[in-house]
C-alpha positions as CSV (number, residue, x, y, z in Angstrom):
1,X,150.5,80.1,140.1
2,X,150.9,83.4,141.3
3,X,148.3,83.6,143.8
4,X,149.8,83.7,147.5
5,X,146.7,80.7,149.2
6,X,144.2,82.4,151.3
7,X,143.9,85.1,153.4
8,X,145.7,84.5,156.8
9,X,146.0,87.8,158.6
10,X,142.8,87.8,160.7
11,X,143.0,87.9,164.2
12,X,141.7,84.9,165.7
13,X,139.5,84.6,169.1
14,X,141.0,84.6,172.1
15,X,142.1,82.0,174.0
16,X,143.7,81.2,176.8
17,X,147.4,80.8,174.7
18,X,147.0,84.6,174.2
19,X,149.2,85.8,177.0
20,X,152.9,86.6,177.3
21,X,154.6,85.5,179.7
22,X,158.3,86.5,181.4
23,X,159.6,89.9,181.9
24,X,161.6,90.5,178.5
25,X,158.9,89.4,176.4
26,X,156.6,91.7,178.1
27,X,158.4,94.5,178.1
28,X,159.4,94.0,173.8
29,X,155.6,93.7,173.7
30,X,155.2,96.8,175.3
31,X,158.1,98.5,173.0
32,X,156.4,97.5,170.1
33,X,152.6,98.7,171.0
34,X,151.4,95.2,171.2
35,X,147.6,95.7,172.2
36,X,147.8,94.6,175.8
37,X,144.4,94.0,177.8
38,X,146.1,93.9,180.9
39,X,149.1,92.6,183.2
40,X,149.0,90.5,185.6
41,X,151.9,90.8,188.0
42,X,153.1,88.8,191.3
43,X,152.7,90.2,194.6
44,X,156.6,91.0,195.8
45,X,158.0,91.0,192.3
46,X,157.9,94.3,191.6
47,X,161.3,95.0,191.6
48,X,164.2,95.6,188.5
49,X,162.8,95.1,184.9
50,X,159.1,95.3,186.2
51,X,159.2,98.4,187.5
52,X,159.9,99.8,183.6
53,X,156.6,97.4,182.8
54,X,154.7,99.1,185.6
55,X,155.9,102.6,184.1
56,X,155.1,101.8,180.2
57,X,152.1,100.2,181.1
58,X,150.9,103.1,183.2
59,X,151.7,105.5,180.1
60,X,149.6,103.5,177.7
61,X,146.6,103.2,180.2
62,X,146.7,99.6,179.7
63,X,145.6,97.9,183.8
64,X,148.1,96.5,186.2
65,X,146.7,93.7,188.8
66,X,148.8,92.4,191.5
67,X,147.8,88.5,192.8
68,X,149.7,86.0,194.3
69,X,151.8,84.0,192.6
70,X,149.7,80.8,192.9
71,X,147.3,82.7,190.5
72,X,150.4,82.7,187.5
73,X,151.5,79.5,188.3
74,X,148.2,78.3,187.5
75,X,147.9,80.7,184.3
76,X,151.6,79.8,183.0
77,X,152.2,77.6,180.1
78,X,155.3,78.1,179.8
79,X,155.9,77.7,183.8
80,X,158.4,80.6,183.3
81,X,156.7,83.9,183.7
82,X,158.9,85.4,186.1
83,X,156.2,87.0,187.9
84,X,154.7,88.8,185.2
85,X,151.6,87.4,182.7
86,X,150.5,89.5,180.0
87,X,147.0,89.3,178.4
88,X,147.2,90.4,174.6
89,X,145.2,90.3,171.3
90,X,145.9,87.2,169.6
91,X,149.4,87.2,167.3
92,X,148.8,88.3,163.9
93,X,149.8,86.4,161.0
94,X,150.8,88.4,158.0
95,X,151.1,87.3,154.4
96,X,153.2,86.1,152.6
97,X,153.3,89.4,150.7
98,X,153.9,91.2,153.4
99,X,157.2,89.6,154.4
100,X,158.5,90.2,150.3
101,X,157.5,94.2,150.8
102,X,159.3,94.3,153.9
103,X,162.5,92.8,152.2
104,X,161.7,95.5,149.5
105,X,161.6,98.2,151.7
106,X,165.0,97.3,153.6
107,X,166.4,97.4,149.9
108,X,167.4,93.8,150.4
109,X,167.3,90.3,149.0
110,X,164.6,88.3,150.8
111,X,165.9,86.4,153.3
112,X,163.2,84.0,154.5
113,X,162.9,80.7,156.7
114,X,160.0,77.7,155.7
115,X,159.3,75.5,158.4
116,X,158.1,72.3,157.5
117,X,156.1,70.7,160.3
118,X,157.9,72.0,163.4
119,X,155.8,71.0,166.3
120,X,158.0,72.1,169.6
121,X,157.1,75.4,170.4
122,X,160.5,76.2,171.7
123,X,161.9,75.3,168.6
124,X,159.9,77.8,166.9
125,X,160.5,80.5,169.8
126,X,164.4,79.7,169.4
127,X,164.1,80.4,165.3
128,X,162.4,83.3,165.7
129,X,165.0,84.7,167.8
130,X,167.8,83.7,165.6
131,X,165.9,84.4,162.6
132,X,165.4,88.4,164.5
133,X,169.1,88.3,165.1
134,X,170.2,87.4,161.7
135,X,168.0,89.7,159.7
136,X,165.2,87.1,158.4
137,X,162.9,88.9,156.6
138,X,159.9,86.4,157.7
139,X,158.8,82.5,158.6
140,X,156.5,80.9,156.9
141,X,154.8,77.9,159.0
142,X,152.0,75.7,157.7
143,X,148.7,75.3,159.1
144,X,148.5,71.6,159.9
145,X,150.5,69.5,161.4
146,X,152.9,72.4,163.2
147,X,152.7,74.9,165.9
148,X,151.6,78.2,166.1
149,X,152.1,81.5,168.0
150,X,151.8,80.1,171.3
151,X,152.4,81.8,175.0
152,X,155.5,78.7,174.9
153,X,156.6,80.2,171.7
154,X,156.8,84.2,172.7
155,X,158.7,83.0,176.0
156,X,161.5,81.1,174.3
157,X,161.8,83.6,171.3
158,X,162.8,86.6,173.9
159,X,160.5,89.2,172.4
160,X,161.5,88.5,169.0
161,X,157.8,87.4,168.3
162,X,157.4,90.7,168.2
163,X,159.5,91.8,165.4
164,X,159.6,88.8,162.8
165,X,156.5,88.4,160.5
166,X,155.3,85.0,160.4
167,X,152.9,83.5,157.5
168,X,150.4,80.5,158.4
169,X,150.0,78.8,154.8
170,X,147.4,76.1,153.8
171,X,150.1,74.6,150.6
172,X,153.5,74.9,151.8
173,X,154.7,73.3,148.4
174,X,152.1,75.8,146.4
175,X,153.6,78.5,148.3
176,X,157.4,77.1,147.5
177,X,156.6,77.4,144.0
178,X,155.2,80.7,144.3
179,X,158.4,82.0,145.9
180,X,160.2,80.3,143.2
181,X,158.5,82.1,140.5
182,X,159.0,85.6,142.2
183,X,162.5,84.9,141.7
184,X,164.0,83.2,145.5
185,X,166.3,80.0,145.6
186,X,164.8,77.9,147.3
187,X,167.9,75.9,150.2
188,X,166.4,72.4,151.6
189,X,168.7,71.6,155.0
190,X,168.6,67.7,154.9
191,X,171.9,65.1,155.3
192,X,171.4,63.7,152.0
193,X,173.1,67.1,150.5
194,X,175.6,66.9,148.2
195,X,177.1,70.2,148.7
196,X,177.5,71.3,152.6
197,X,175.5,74.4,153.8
198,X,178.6,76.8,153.4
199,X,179.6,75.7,150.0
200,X,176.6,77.2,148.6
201,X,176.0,80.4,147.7
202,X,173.7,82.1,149.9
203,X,174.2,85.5,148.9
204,X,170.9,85.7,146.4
205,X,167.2,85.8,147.0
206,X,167.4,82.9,149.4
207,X,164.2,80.8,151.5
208,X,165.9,78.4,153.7
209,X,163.9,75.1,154.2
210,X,164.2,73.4,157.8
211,X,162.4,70.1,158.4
212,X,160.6,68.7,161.2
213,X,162.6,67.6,164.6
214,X,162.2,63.5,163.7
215,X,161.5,63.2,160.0
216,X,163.4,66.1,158.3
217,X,162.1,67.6,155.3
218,X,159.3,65.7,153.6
219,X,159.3,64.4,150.2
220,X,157.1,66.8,148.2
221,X,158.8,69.4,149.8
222,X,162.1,68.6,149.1
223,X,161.7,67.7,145.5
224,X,160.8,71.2,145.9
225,X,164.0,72.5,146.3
226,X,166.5,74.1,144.3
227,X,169.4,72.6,146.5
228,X,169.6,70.3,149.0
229,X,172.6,71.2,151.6
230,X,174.1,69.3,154.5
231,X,175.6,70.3,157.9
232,X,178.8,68.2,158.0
233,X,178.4,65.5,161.1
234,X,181.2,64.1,162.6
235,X,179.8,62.3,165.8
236,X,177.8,59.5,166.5
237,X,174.4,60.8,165.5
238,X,172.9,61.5,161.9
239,X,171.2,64.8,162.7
240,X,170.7,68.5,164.7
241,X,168.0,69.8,166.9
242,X,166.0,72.1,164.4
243,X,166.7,75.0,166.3
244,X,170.5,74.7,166.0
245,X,170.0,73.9,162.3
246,X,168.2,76.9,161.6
247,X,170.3,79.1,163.2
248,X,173.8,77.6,161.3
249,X,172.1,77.7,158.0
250,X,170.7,81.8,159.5
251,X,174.4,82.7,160.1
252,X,175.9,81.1,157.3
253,X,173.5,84.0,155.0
254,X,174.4,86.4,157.3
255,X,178.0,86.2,157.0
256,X,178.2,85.3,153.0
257,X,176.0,89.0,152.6
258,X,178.1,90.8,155.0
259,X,181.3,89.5,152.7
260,X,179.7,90.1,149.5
261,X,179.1,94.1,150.7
């Protein structure tokens, strides 16, 4: 069982979900040497946060074209590019090796998120920038069944696409198990929890499980777990946007590390 699934890290064709859209994300793609093909920028917005685009971009060589803004509307899928469309090589998908050696090389526990089945890309943008912000090692996603590294995604995540590694896996439970044997507790977020999310210690090698927007966690998955925890509720309805799950159950690690130092 100690084999980590297939390969995952090659870089797919490109399509027309390979852009980034928005001024921050552009710019955090620029910061971190994404390879950029070229920008695309709206005539008249060239003004504030673009012109430190325009200046990086000129620096790396990479070409700048000015159209009307028509032009991005029609390009946008997010339909919030601020003026500014980036065309990049396709995201990179890492393994899941890759996100324990960067744990290793912080000198830290791993801290990582499994996503089971999350299909609203801004969902997945907002995790990865809560998941940036609380010092998540990695995301693992799997294949079917969930979205990817979209344009969508790198709007809503802020840039922080850039910065947290994310695995594509074909076996989310084989890859569970995996974890488990290389020594992380594995925490299942679901209501049917006995203990609640900051009873349990979080302090240890810890892969957080978040389920899918309408059915939660699945079943093979959750037999999965180690614990199951619940986010106390005291309204009307039974459950959480995934998003705002994600980043309670992020925080709540956060802060029982930063005590145990």
């Amino acid at each position: 069982m100690g084999k980590l699934l297939e390969k995952t890290s090659e870089v797919p064709v490109m399509t027309q979900s390979d852009k980034i859209e928005g001024r921050n994300p552009v710019l955090e793609a620029l910061k971190a040497e994404r390879e950029i093909d070229k920008i695309l920028i709206a005539k008249g917005a060239e003004q504030g946060s673009v012109q430190k685009i325009i200046g990086a971009a000129k620096d790396r060589g990479i070409p700048i074209q000015y159209v009307e803004r028509q032009k991005l509307d029609q390009l946008s899928e997010s339909h919030s590019h601020q003026g500014i469309i980036a065309f990049v090589a396709a995201y990179r998908y890492v393994e899941v090796e890759d996100i324990l050696a960067k744990a290793a090389q912080k000198g830290e526990s791993p801290f990582i998120v499994i996503l089971d089945e999350i299909t609203d890309p801004h969902n997945l943008g907002s995790i990865l920038r809560t998941a940036n912000a609380a010092g998540v090692h990695g995301v693992i996603i799997p294949k079917r069944r969930a979205v990817g590294l979209t344009a969508v995604v790198a709007k809503t995540s802020a840039g922080a696409i850039e910065y947290v590694p994310v695995a594509k896996v074909s076996n989310l439970a084989q890859t569970i198990d995996t974890l488990k044997d290389k020594g992380l507790w594995v925490v299942g977020a679901d209501m049917d929890g006995q203990n609640t999310y900051y009873e349990q210690d979080l302090t240890g090698n810890t892969a957080l499980v978040i389920g899918s927007e309408g059915q939660g966690i699945g079943r093979l998955i959750k037999e999965k777990c180690d614990f199951i925890v619940r986010i106390p509720m005291k309204g009307q309805l039974s459950s959480l946007n995934a998003s705002v799950a994600a980043s309670l159950m992020m925080y709540e690690v956060m802060r029982q590390r930063d005590q145990k130092k």
